[in-house]
C-alpha positions in Angstrom: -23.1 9.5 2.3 -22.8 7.6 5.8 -19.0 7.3 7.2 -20.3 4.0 8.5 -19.3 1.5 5.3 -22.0 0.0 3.3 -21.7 -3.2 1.1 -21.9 -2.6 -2.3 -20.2 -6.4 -3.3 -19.4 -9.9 -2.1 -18.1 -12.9 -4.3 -17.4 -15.9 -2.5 -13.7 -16.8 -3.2 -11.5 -20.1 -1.5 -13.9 -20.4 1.2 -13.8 -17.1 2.3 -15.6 -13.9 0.7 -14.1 -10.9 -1.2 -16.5 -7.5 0.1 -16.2 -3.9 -1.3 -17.4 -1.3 0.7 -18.3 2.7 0.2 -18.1 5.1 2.6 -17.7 9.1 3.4 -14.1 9.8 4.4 -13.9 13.0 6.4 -10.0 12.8 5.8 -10.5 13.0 2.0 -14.1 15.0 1.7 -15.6 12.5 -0.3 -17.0 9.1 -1.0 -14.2 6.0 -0.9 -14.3 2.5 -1.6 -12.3 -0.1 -0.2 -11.9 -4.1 -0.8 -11.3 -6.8 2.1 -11.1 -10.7 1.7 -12.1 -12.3 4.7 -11.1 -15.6 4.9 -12.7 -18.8 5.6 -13.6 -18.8 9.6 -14.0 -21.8 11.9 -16.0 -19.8 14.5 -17.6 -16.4 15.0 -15.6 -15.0 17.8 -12.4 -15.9 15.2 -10.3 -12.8 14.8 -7.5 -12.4 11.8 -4.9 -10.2 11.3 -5.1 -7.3 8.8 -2.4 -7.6 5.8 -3.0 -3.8 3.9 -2.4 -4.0 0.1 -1.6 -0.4 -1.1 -1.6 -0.5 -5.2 0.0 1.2 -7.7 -0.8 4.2 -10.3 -4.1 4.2 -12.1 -5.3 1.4 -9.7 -8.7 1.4 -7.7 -9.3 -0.8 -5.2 -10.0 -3.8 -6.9 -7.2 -4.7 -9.0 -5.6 -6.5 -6.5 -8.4 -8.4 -5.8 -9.4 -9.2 -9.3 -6.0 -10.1 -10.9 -3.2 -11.0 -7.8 -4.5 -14.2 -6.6 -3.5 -13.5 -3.0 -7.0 -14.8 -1.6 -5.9 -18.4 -1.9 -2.8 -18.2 0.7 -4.7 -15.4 2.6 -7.4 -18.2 3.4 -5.2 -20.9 4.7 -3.3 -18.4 6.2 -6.3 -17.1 8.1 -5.1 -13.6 7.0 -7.6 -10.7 6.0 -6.5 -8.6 3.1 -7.4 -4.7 3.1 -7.0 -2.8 -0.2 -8.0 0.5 -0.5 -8.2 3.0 -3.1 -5.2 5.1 -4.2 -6.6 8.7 -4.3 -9.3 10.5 -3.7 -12.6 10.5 -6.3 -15.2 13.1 -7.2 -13.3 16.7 -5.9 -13.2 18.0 -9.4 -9.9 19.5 -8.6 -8.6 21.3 -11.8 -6.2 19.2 -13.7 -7.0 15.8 -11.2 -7.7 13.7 -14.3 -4.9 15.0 -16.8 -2.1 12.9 -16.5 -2.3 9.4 -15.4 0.9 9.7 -13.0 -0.7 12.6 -10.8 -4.1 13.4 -8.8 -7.1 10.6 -9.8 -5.5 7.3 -8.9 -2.4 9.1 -8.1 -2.2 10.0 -4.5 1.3 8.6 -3.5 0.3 7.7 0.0 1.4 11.1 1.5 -0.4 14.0 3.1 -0.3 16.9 0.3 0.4 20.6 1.9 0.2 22.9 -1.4 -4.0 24.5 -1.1 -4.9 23.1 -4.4 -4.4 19.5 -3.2 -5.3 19.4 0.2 -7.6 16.7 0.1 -4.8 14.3 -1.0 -4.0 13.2 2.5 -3.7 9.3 1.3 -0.9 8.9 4.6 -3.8 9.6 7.0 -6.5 7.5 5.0 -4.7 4.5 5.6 -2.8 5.4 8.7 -5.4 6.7 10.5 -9.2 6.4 9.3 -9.2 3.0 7.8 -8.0 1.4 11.1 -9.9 3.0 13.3 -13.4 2.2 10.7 -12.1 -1.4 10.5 -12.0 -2.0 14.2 -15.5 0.0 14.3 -17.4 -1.9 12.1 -15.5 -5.6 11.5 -15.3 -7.2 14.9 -13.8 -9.9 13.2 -11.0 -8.0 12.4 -8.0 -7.6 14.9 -6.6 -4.4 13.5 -3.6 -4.4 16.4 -2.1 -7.0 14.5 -1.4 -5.7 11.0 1.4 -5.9 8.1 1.4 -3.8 5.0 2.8 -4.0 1.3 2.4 -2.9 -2.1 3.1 -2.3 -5.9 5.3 0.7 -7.6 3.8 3.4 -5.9 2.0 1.5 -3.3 5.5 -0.2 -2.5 6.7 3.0 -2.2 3.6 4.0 0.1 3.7 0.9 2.2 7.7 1.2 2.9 7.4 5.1 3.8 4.4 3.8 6.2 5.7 0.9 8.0 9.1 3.1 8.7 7.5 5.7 10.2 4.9 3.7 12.0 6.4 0.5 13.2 5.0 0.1 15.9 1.8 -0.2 14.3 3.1 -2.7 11.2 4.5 -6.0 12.0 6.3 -6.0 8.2 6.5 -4.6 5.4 7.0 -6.5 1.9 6.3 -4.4 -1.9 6.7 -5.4 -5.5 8.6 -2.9 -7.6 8.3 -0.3 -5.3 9.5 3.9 -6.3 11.9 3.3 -3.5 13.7 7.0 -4.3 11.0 9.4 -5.6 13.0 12.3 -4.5 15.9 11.3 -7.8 12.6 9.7 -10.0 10.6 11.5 -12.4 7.4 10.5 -10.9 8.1 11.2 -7.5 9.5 14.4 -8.3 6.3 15.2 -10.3 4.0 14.6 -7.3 5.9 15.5 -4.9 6.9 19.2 -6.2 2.3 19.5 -6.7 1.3 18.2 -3.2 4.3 18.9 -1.1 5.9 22.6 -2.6 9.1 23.1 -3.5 11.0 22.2 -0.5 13.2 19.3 -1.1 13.6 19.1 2.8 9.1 18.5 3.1 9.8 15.3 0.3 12.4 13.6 2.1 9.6 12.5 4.7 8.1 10.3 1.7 11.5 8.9 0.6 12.0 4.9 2.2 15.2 5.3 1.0 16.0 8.5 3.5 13.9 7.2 5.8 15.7 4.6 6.3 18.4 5.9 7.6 16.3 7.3 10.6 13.9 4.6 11.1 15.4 1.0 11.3 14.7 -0.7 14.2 13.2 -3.6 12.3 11.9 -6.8 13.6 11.3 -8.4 10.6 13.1 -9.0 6.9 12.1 -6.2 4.3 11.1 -8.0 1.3 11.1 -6.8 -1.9 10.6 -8.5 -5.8 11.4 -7.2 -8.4 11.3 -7.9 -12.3 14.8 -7.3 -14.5 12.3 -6.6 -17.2 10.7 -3.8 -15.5 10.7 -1.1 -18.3 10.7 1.2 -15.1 13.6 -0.2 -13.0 16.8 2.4 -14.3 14.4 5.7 -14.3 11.7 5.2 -11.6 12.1 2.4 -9.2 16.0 2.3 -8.1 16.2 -0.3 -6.2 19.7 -0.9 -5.6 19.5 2.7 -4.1 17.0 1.7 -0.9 19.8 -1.5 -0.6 22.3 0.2 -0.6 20.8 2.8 2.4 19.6 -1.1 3.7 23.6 -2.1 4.1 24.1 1.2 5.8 21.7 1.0 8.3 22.5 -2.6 8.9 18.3 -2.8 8.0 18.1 -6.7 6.4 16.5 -6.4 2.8 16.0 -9.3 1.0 16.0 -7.9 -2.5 14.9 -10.4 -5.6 15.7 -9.0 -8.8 13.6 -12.0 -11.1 14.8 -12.2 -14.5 11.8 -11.6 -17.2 9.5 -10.2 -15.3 7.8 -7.0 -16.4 5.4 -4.8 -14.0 2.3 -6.4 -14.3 0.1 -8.3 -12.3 1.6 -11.3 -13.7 4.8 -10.7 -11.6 2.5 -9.5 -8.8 0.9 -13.0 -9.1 3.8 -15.5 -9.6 5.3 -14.1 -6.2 2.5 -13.3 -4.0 2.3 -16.4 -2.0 6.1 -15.5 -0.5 4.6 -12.3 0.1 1.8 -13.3 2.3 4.3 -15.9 4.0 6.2 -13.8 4.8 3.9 -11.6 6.8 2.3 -14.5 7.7 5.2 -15.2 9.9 5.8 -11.7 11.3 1.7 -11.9 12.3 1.6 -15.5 13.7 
């Protein structure tokens, strides 16, 4: 399998066209997929910004583009959306596939350090390689102006990534993000398999400490988030990243929207603030 990415899909979609690409990433050690809309362009030497979607558990790379609906503000926007996938495919690692909250589709966006999970360096995938093979092969991609957000654990991944990298991120927004996983069940799952038992080595993957640390912020954090979220009291903890926000002096605007679940259907009956708002912060 070439690292260079090869096109394995294209539907044309509000003028622009939704492709999905596979590639070998040497980061991982195996074959990876990865989605981008390109929207509608007026000339060929037109460059957009890059707007990374990181999704949640179970996800692939294409949920987001089949069910959010962001394309259609993307496009007049004249912002690219990036979506990759959220763990690493095809090791055959012991025990990868039995649970849906850890290993396949569960790579919470970190670099893992325990030897059984080595190859779950998600923070580097999108950090590092995906840039850098963007600006490679997409010339109508301006990867030095990007913004990043996400859903549950990919809000959690794009808040830990944007505070430890901003000055590569010109905002950060997330649905429902795992804004704690250090006092969460499912961050404390993943977290005690990838990173070991040191509480100190999961910290660096909690927004919520990170904060604290990393908050010279240009730009509003924005965050939805349903009241009818069968996750909110257990996993997600919200008011616990505000709360670190007010500390910090950090401005959050936090939505809590009443009756809305987890789904995609939340994801899609917000998404066009979403992409204004990095709209703005890329302009």
């Amino acid at each position: 399998m070439e690292e260079t990415p090869m096109e394995i899909g294209s539907n044309k979609m509000f003028g622009g066209y939704n492709k999905r690409y596979k590639h070998y990433s040497p980061t991982l050690g195996c074959a990876m997929t990865f989605s981008v809309f390109f929207p509608p362009s007026s000339s060929s030497s037109q460059k957009f910004p890059v707007l990374y979607w990181l999704s949640g558990l179970t996800c692939t790379d294409e949920n987001f583009i089949i069910k959010s609906g962001a394309q259609r503000m993307a496009a007049a926007k004249g912002i690219a959306l990036v979506a990759p996938d959220t763990s690493p495919r095809g090791l055959n690692v012991e025990g990868e596939s039995d649970s849906w909250d850890f290993g396949v589709g569960a790579g919470f966006y970190l670099n893992a350090t325990t030897e059984k999970w080595k190859n779950w360096r998600m923070y580097d995938y999108v950090v590092k390689e995906l840039p850098s093979l963007l600006s490679e092969n997409f010339e109508q991609l301006d990867t030095t102006r990007a913004s990043i957000f996400g859903h549950s654990m990919g809000g959690h991944g794009a808040l830990t990534i944007y505070l430890k990298n901003l000055d590569k991120y010109k905002s950060v927004s997330a649905f429902s993000p795992i804004v704690n996983p250090i006092n969460c069940p499912w961050g404390q799952k993943a977290f005690s398999n990838y990173l070991g038992t040191n509480k100190s080595d999961w910290e660096e993957y909690d927004a919520t400490v990170l904060i604290s640390k990393f908050n010279k912020i240009s730009a509003p954090i924005l965050i939805d988030q349903g009241e009818d979220d069968n996750f909110l009291k257990n996993q997600l903890l919200p008011h616990k990243f505000e709360a670190a926000c007010k500390d910090a002096s950090v401005p959050l605007i936090l939505r809590m929207q009443p009756g809305y679940d987890h789904s995609y259907y939340f994801i899609a009956s917000f998404i066009d603030d979403h992409i204004s708002h990095h709209a703005n912060a890329l302009a």
